[in-house]
VMD Tcl script that draws the C-alpha trace (Angstrom):
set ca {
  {-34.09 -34.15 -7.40}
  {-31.48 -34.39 -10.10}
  {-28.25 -32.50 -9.21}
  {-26.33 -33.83 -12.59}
  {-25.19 -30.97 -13.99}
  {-24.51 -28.98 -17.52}
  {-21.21 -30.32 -17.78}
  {-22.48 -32.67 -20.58}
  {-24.08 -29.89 -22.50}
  {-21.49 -27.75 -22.81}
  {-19.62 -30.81 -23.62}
  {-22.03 -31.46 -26.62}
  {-22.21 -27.51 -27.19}
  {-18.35 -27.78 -27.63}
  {-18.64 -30.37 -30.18}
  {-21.76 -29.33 -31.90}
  {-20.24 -25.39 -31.87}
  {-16.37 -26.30 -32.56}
  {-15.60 -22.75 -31.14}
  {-17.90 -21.32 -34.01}
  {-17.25 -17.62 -34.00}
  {-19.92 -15.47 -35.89}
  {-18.82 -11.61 -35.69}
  {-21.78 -10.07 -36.98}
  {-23.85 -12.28 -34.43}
  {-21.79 -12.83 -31.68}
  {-19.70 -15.30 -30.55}
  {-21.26 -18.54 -29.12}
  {-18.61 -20.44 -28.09}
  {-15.44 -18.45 -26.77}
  {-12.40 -20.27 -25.45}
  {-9.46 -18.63 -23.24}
  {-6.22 -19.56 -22.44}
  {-3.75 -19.71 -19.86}
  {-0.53 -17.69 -21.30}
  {2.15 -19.02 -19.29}
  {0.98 -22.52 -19.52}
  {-1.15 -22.25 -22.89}
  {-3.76 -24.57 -21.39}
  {-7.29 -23.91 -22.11}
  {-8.49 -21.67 -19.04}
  {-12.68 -20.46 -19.65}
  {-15.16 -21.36 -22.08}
  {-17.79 -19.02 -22.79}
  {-20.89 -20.30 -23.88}
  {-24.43 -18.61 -25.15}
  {-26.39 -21.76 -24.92}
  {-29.42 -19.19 -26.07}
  {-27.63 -17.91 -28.97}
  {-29.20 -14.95 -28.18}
  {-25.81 -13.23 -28.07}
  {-25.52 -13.37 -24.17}
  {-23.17 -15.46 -22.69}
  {-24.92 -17.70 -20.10}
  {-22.50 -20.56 -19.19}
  {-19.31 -20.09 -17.89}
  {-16.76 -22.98 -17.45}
  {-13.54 -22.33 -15.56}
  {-11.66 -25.42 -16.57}
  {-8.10 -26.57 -16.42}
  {-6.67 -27.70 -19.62}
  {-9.31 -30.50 -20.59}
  {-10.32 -30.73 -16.90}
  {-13.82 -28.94 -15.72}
  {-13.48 -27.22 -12.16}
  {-16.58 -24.74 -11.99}
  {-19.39 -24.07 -14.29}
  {-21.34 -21.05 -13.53}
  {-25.08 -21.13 -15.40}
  {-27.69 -17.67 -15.76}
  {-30.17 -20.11 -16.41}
  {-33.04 -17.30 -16.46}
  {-31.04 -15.09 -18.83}
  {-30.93 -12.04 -16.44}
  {-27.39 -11.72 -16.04}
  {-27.01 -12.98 -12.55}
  {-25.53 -16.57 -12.32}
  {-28.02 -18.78 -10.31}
  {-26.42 -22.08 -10.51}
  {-22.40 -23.32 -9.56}
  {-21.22 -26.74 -10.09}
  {-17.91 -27.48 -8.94}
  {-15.83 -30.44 -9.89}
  {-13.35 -32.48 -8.54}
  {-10.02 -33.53 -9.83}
  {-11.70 -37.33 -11.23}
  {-14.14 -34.78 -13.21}
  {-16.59 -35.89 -10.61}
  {-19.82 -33.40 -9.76}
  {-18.79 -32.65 -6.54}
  {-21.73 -30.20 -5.35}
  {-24.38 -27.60 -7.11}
  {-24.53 -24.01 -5.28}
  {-27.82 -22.24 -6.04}
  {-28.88 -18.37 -5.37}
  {-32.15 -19.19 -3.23}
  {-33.37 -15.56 -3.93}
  {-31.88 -15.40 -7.54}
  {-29.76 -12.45 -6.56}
  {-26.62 -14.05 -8.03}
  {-25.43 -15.20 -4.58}
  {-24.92 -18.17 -3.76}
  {-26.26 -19.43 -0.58}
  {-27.32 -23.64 -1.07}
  {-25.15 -25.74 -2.30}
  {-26.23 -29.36 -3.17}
  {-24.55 -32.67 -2.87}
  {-25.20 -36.17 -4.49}
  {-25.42 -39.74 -2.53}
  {-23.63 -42.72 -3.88}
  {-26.47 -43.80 -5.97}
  {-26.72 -40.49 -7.59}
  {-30.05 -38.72 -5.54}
  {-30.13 -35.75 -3.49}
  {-27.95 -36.66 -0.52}
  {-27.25 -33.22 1.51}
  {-28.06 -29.43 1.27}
  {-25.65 -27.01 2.99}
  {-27.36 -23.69 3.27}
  {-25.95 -19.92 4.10}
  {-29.18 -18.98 6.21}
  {-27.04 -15.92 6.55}
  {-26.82 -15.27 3.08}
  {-22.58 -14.85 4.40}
  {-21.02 -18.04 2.13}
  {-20.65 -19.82 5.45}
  {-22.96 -23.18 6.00}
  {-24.98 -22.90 9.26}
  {-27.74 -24.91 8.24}
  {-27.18 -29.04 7.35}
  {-30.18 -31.11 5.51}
  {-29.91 -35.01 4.98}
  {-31.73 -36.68 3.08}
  {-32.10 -40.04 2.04}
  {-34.05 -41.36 -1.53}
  {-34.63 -37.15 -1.98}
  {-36.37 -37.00 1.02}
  {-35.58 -34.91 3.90}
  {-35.12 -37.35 6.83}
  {-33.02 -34.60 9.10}
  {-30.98 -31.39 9.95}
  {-28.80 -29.67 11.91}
  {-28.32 -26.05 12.31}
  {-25.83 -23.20 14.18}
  {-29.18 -20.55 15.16}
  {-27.22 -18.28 17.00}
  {-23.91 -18.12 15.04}
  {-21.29 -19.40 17.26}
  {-20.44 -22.27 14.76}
  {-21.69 -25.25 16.99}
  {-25.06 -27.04 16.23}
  {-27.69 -26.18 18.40}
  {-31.17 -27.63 16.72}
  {-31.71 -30.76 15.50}
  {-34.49 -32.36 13.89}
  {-36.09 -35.09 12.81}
  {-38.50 -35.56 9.58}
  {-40.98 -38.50 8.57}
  {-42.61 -38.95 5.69}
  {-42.11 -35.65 4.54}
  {-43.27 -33.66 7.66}
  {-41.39 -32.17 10.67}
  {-41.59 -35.06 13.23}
  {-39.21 -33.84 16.11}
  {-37.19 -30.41 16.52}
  {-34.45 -30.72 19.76}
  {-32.46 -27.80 21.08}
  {-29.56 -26.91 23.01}
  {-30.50 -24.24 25.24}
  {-27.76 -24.10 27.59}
  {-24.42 -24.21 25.24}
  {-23.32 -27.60 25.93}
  {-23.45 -28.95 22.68}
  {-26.03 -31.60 23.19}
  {-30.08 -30.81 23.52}
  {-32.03 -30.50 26.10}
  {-35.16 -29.90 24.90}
  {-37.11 -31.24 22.94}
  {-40.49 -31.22 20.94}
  {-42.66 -33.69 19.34}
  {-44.59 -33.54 16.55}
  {-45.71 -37.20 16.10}
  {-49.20 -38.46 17.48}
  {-48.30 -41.10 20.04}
  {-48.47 -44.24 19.73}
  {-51.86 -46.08 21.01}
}
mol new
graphics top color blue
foreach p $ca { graphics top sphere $p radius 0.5 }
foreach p [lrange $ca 0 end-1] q [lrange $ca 1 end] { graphics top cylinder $p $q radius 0.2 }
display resetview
């Protein structure tokens, strides 16, 4: 899975566009600014030029900082990159039910896969459940079930099934239970 974001399109949008304003169409590119500092603040962007705006870039001066994407045109933003100070994709929130919520939010390994998912199982912006993975496959997670912000299932995955899930049934942080999914070995 490819996390890379839109950041280069609106990039090439920008330059292809120039802030192109056509009244009796719409605009397609709109740029706001910052009026005690001046610096570019929000670029608007209807990637569609269907006269709906469907990316969103919060930026600071030059710098990118969030991009918020409709990428289904139904007016409810579905995808959030957020970048870090060394314009860097930090992580990718996504709206699991496409509500406009977000409630995932995706994060890249050094050599530029699918790394980690946080996810709001809870749908209440707080992560309770953790997802590692390594070559974009999920090898294991964690995960808060009862909502007392300590982990309190683990498991385990193997080529690309649920090989172990471990719980912690009695609060002390570490499991005591646990079930196998693996044949054994003969």
């Amino acid at each position: 899975m490819n996390i890379r974001g839109w950041r280069g399109a609106v990039a090439a949008c920008l330059l292809s566009c120039a802030c192109v304003s056509e009244s009796s169409r719409g605009e397609r590119v709109r740029a706001s600014y910052d009026q005690k500092t001046g610096k570019l603040s929000q670029l608007t962007v209807d990637a569609e030029k269907d006269g709906k705006p469907d990316v969103y870039s919060y930026m600071d001066g030059e710098k990118f900082i969030r991009i918020e994407i409709d990428r289904d045109e139904d007016g409810k933003i579905d995808r959030w990159e957020y970048y870090g100070a060394d314009q860097k994709l930090e992580k990718v929130g996504v709206s699991r039910l496409n509500d406009g919520v977000a409630d995932a939010w995706m994060f890249q390994s050094a050599d530029g896969t699918l790394g980690k998912i946080e996810i709001s199982t809870r749908r209440d912006g707080k992560a309770n459940r953790f997802e590692f993975y390594e070559k974009d496959a999920l090898v294991r997670a964690e995960q808060d079930t009862n909502g007392d912000g300590r982990v309190d299932k683990w498991e385990t995955h193997k080529d690309g099934a649920l090989a172990s899930v471990s719980f912690d049934t009695k609060g002390t942080g570490s499991p005591d239970t646990t079930i196998n999914y693996e044949a054994p070995a003969r």
